[in-house]
C-alpha positions in Angstrom: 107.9 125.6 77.0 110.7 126.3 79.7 114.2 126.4 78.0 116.6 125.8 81.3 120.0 126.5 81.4 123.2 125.8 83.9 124.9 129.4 83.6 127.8 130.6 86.5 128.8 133.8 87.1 132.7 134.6 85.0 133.3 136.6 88.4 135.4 134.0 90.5 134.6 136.4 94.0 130.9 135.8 93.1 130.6 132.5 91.4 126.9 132.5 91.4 125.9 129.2 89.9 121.9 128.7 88.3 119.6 127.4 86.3 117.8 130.4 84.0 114.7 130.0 81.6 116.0 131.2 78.5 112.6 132.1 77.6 112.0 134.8 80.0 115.6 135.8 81.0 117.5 137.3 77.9 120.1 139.1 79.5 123.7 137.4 79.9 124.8 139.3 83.3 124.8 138.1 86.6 121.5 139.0 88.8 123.8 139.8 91.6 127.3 141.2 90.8 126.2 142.2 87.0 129.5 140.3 85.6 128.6 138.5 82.7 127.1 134.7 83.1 128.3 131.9 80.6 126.7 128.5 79.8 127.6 125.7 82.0 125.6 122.6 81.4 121.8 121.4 80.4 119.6 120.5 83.2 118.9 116.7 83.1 115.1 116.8 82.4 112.4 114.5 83.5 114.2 110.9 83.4 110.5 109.3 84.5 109.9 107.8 87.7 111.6 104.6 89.1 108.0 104.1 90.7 105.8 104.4 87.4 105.1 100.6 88.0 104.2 101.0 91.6 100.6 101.5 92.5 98.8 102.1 95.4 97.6 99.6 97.5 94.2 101.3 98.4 91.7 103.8 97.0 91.6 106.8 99.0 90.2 110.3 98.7 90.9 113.9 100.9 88.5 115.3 103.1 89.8 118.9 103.4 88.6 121.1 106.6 88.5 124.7 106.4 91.7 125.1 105.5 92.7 128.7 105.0 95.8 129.0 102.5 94.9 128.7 98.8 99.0 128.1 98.5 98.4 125.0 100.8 95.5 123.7 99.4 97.1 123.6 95.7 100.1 121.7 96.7 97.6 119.5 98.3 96.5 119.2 95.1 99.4 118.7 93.1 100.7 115.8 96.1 97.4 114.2 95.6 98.1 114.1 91.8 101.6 112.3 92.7 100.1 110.1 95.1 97.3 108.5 93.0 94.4 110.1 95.1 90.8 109.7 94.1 89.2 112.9 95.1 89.2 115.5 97.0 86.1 117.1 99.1 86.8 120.8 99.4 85.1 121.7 102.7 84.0 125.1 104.6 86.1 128.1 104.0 88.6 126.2 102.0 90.0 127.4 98.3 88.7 125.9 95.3 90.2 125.8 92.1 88.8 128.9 89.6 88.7 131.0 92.5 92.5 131.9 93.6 95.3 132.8 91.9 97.7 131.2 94.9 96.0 127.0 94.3 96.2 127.7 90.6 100.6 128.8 91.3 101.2 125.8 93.7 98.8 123.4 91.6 100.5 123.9 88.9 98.1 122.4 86.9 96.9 119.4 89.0 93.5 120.9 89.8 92.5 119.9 86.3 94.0 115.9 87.0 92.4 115.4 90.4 88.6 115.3 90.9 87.0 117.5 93.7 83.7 118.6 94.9 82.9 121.4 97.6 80.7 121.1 100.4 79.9 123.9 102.8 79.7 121.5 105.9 82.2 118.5 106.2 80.9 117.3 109.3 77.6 116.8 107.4 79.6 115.4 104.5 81.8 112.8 107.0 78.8 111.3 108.4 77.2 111.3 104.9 80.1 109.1 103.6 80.7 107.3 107.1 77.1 105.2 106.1 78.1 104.6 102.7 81.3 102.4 104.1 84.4 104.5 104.3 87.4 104.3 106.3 87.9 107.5 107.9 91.2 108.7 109.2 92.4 111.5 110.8 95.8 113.5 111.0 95.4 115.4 114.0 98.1 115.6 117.1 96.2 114.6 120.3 97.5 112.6 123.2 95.7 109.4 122.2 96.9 109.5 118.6 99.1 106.8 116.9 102.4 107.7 115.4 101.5 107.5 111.4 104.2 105.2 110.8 103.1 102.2 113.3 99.7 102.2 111.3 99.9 100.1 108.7 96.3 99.4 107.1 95.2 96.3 107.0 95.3 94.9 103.2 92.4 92.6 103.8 90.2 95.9 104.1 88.5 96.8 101.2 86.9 99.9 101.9 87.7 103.3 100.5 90.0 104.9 103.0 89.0 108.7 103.6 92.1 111.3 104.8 90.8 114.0 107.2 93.1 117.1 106.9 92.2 119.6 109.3 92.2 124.0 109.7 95.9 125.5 110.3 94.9 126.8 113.2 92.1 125.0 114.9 92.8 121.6 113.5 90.1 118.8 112.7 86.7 119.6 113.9 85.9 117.7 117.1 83.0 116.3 115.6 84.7 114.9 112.7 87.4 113.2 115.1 84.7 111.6 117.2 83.5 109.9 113.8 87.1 108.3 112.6 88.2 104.9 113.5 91.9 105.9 113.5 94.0 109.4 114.6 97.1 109.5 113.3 99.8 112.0 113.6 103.4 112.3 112.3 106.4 112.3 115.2 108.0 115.7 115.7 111.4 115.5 116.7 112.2 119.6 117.2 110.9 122.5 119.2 107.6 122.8 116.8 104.2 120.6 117.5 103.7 120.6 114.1 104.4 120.7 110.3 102.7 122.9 107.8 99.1 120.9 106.8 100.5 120.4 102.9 103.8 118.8 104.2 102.6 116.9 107.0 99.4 115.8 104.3 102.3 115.0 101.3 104.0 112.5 104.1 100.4 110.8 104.9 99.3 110.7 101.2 101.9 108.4 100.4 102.4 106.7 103.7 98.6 105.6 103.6 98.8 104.8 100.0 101.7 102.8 99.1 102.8 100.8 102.6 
């Protein structure tokens, strides 16, 4: 169990200022200048959630597509914990959890919360699940797609909403995009076309869920 403390740095030139984990740091001397470190304050802890009673206005579950980074695909995982997501489908060449170190480090854990199932083909898997009912959605940057934030799903709608995240690289499969009812992509406002998948799939999670 972490032991966090505030400690500062005695050496006013310096003035380093952190929090340490008592547990695996032991030594009282600054990591930069070497001056000794003294105890400032306690961290504040987990004060619980101002949203705990909040839910989500739809069901929804994650349709990952060959993603590459096992570091992207665990805080996928841990986001879709946050967010109240159902499941995730672990497609293609994407990381599964039990098989890399970097999911199980950004999961932190919330690969054994969320449910997920792998399938080797998600275009197979997409029009599998299409007949069943779902509402499938992409986040992909086209021409034609609709700024996330002037979607707002309509309440009435029952269905299951599935979230297509696409490959780093090559984005959604074309196949998969000509199956969706909806592309949506999130405005960029600097000199990059996009954000990296697990941010830009944290700000849809919740957008999709909660609005």
């Amino acid at each position: 169990m972490p032991n966090f403390k505030f400690m500062q740095c005695v050496n006013t030139v310096c003035n380093l200022r952190m929090p340490i984990d008592l547990n695996q740091y032991s030594g009282k001397f600054c990591p930069v200048c070497g001056e000794p470190m003294e105890f400032v304050t306690d961290p504040l802890g987990f004060m619980g959630s101002p949203g705990t009673s909040t839910q989500p206005k739809r069901e929804m579950v994650v349709i990952l597509d060959n993603l590459r980074s096992a570091y992207n695909v665990g805080a996928i995982f841990r986001t879709a914990d946050g967010a109240g997501i159902k499941k995730l489908f672990l497609c293609g060449i994407t990381p599964t959890p039990g098989n890399e170190a970097g999911l199980e480090k950004t999961a932190l854990g919330a690969e054994d919360h969320v449910p997920w199932e792998y399938h080797p083909n998600a275009l197979n898997l997409v029009e599998d699940r299409k007949s069943e009912g779902l509402q499938l959605i992409a986040l992909e940057r086209t021409v034609s797609s609709t700024p996330i934030f002037n979607f707002h799903p309509d309440r009435a709608d029952q269905r299951v909403l599935a979230l297509v995240v696409g490959n780093e690289k090559a984005g959604v499969d074309p196949g998969i995009m000509d199956l969706c009812e909806q592309v949506l992509a999130i405005p960029m406002m600097g000199g990059k076309g996009s954000l990296n998948v697990g941010v830009a799939f944290g700000i849809a999670a919740y957008w999709l869920s909660f609005v």
